[in-house]
Backbone bond lengths (Angstrom), bond angles and torsions (degrees), N, CA, C in turn:
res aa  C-N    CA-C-N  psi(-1)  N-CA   C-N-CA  omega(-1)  CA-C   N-CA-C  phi
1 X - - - 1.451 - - 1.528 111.30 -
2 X 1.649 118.95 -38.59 1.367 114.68 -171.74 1.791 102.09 -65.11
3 X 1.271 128.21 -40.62 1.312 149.88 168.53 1.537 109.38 -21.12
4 X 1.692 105.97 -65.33 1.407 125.95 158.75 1.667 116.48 -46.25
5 X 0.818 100.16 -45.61 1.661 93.26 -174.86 1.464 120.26 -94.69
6 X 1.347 117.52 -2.97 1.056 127.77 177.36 1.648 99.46 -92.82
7 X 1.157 121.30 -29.59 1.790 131.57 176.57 1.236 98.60 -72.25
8 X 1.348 142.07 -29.86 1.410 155.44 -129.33 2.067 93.13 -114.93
9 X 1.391 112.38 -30.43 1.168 136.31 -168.12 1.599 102.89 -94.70
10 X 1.425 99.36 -55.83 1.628 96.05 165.87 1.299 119.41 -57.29
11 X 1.257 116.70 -62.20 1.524 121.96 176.68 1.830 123.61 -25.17
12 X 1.814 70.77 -58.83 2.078 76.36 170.99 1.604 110.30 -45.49
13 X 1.067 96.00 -71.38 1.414 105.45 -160.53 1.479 111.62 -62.14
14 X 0.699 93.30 -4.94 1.893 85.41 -179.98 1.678 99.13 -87.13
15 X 1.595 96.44 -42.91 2.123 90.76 168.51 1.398 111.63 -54.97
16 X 1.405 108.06 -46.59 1.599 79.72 169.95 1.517 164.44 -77.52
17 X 2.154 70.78 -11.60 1.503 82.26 165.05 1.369 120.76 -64.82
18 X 1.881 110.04 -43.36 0.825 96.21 168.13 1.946 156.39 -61.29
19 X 1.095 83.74 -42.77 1.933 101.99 150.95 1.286 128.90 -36.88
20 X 1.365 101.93 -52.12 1.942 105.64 166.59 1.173 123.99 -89.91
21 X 1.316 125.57 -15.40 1.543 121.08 137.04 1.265 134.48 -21.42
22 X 1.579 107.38 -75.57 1.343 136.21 -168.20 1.530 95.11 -66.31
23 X 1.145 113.56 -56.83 1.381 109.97 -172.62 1.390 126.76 -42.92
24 X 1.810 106.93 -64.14 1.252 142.76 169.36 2.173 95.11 -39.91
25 X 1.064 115.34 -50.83 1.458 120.66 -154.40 1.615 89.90 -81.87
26 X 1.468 110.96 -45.24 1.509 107.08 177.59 1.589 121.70 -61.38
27 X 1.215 122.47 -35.67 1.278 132.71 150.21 1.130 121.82 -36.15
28 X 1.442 112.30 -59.82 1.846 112.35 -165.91 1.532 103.52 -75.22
29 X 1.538 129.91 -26.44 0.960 127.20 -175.91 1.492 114.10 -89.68
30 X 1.580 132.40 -6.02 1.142 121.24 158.96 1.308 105.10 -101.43
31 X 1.229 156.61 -29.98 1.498 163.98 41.64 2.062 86.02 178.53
32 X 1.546 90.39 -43.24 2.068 81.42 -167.39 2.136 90.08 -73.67
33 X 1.108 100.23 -46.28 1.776 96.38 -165.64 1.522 98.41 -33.70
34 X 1.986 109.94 -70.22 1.022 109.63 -157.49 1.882 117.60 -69.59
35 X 1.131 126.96 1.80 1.311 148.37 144.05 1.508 121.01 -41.42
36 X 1.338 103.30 -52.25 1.865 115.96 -166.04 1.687 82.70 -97.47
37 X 1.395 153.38 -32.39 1.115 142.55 -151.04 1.696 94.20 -92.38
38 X 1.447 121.00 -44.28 1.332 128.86 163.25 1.547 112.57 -52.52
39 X 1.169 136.36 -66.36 1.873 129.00 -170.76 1.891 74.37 -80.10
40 X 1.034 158.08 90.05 1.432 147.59 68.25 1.391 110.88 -88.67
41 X 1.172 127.53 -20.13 1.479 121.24 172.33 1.403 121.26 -57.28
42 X 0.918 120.34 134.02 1.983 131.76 171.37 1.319 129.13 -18.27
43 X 1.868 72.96 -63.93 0.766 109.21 -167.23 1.957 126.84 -89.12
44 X 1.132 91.94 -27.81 1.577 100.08 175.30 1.706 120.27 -117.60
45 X 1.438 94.63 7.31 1.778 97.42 -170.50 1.768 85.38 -65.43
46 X 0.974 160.97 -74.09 1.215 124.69 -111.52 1.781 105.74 -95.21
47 X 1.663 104.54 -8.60 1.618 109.07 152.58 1.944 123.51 -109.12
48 X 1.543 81.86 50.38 1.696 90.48 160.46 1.566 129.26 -82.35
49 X 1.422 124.40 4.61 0.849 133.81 176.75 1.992 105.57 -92.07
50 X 1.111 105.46 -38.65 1.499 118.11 -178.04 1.577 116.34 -76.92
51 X 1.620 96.53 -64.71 1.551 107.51 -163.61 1.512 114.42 -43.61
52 X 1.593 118.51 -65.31 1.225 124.63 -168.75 1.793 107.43 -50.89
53 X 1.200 107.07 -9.41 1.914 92.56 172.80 1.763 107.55 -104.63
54 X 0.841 95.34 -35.21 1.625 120.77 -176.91 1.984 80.38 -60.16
55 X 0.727 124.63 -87.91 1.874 133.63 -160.73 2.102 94.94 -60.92
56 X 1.019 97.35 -21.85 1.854 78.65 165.48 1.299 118.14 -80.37
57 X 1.668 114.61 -62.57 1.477 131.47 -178.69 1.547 95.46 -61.81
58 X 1.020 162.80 -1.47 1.107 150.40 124.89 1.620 135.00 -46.57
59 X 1.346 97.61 -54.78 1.589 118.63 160.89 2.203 107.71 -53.21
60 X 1.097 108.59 -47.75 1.154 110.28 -179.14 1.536 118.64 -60.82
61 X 1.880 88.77 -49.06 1.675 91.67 -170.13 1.697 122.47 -54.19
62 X 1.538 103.56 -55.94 1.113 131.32 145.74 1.490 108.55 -0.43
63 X 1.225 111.39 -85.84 1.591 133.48 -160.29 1.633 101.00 -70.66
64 X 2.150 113.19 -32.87 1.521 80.68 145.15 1.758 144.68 -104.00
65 X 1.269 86.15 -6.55 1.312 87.41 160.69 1.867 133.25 -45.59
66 X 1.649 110.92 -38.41 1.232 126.02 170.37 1.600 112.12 -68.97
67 X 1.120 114.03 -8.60 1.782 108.19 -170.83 1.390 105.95 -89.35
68 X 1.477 118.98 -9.81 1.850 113.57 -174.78 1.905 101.83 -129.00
69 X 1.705 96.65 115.58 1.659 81.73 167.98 1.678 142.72 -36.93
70 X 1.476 90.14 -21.77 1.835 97.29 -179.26 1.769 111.91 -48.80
71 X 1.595 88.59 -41.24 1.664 121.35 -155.57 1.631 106.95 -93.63
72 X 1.381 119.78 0.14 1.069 89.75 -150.87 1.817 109.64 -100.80
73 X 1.003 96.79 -16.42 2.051 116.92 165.59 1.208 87.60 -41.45
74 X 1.551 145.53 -74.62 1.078 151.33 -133.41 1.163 101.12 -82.70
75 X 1.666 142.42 -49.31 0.891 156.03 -161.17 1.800 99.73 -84.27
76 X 0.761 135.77 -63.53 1.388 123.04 151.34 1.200 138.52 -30.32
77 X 1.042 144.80 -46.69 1.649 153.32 70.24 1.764 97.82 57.44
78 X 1.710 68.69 -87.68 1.895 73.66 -170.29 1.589 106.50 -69.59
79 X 1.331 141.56 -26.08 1.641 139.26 -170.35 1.551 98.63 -66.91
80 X 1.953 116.63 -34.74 1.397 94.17 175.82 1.325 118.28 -116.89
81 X 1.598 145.46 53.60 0.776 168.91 -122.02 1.813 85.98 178.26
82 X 1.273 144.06 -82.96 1.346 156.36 178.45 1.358 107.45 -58.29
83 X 1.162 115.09 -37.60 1.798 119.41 169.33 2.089 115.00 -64.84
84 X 1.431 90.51 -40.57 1.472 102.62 -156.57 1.512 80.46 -90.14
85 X 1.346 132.33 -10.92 1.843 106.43 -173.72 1.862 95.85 -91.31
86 X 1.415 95.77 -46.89 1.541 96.57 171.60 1.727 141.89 -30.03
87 X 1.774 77.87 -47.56 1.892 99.93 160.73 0.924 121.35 -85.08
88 X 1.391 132.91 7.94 1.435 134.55 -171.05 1.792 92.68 -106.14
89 X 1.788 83.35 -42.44 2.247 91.36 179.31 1.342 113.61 -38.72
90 X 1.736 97.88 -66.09 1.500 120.64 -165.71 1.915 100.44 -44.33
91 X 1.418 94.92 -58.28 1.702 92.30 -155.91 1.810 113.33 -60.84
92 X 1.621 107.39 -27.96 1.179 113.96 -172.87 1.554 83.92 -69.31
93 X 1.098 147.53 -52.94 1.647 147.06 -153.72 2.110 94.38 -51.46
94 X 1.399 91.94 -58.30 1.171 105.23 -139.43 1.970 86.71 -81.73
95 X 1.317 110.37 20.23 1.478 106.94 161.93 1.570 117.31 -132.21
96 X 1.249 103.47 -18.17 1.403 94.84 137.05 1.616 152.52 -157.41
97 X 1.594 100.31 49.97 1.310 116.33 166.83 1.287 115.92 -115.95
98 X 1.197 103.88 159.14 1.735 109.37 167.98 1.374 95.74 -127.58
99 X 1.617 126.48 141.50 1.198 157.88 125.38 1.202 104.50 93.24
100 X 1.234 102.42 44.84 1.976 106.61 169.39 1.056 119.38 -105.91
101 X 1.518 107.05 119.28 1.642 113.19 176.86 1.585 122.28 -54.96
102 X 1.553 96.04 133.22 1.393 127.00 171.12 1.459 91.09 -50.04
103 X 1.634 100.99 143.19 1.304 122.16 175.49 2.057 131.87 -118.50
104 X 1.170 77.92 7.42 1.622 112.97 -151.68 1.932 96.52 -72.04
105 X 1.522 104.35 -21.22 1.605 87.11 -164.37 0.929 153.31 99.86
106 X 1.485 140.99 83.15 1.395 140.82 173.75 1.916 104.99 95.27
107 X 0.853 118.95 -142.67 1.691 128.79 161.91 1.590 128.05 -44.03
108 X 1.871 107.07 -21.98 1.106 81.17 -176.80 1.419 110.89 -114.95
109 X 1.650 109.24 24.30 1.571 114.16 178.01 1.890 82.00 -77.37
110 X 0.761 141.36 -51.23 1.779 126.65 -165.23 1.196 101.43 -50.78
111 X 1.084 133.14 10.07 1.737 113.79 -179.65 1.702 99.98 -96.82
112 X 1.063 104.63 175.57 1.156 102.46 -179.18 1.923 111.18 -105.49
113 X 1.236 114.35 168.52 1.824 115.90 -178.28 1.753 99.82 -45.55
114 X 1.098 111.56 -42.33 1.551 115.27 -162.16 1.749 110.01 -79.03
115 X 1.389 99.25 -38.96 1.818 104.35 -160.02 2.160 76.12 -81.93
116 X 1.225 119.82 -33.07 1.460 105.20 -174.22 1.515 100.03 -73.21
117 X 0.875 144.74 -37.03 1.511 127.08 -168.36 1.374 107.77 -92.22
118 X 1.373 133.46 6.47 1.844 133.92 140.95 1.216 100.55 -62.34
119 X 1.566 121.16 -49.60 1.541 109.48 -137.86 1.550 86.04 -110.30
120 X 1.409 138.84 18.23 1.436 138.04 148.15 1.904 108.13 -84.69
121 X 1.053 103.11 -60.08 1.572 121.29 155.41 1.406 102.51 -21.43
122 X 1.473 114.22 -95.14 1.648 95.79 166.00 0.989 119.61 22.18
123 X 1.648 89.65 -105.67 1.766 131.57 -152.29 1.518 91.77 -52.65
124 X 1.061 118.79 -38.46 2.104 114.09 174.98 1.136 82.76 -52.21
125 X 1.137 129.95 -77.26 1.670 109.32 -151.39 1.079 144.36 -67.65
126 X 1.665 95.54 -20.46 1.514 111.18 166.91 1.772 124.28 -78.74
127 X 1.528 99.80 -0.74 1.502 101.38 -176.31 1.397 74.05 -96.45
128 X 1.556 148.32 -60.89 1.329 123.31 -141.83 1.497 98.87 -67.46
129 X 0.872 132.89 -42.64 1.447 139.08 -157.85 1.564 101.17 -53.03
130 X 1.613 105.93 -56.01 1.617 111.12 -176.50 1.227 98.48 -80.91
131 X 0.992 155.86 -32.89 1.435 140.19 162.65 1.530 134.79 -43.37
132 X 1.543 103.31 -38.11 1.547 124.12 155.19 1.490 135.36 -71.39
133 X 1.583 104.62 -27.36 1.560 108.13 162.43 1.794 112.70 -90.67
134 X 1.159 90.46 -32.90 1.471 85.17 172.43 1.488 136.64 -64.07
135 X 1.605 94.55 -33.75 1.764 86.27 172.43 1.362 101.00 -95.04
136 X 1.508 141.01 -6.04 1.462 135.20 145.72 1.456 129.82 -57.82
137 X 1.309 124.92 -44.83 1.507 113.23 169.66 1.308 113.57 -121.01
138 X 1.231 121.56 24.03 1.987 115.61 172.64 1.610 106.85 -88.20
139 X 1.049 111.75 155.83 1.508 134.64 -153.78 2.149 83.11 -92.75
140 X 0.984 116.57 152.81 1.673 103.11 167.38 1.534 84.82 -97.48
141 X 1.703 103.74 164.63 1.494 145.62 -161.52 1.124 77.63 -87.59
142 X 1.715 91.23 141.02 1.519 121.12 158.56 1.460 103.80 -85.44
C-alpha cells in the first residue's frame, strides 16, 4: 500500500511538473500579451512591470523543485501556496470584474473564470493530498 501512495505522490507531481511547465513556457512565448493582460488586472496592474517574471520563474522553480525527491516537500509546498494564491486571484476577479482576459497561458486561458477556479480548486487538493502522503510514507533522500 505505501508503494501505492508513494506512485500516487509521483503522479501528482509529475502534473505539476507538468502544468508549470506548460504554463511557464506559454508565458515566455507570448511574454508581451501576457504582460498587457497582467497591468489590465485590478488587481496587479500597478506591479506589471514585476509580476509577469516573478509568476514564471516561480512556475519554473517549482516545477523543478518537484522533479527530485530531495526537493520535492518543498515543491509541493510551493505548488499549493502558488495554487491557493491563484484561486484566491481567480475568485476575487470573478467578484469583481467583468471581461478580463485570462492570463494563465496556452490551453488554459480557453477556460472560462468559473471552469478555472474548479480546476485551480483541484490542484489545491491535489497538492494537499501529495503533500500529506508524501511526508507520511516517503523514504528521506539519500
Amino acid at each position: 500500500m505505501k508503494k501505492v501512495k508513494t506512485r500516487v505522490v509521483e503522479f501528482i507531481s509529475y502534473f505539476f511538473i507538468l502544468l508549470f511547465c506548460y504554463a511557464g513556457i506559454s508565458k515566455i512565448m507570448d511574454f508581451e500579451n501576457f504582460q498587457i493582460q497582467i497591468s489590465e488586472s485590478p488587481l496587479l496592474g500597478a506591479y506589471a512591470g514585476f509580476i509577469p517574471f516573478a509568476i514564471i520563474i516561480l512556475e519554473l522553480i517549482i516545477a523543478g523543485l518537484l522533479c527530485y525527491r530531495k526537493t520535492r516537500n518543498i515543491g509541493l509546498i510551493g505548488s499549493f501556496i502558488l495554487m491557493l494564491i491563484f484561486t484566491g486571484y481567480i475568485f476575487f476577479i470573478i467578484r469583481t470584474s467583468e471581461n478580463l482576459p485570462c492570463s494563465c497561458g496556452g490551453i488554459l486561458e480557453k477556460m472560462s473564470w468559473h471552469q478555472h477556479l474548479y480546476f485551480n480548486i483541484g490542484c489545491v487538493v491535489l497538492s494537499v493530498i501529495a503533500l500529506g502522503l508524501n511526508l507520511r510514507y516517503s523514504r528521506p533522500a539519500e
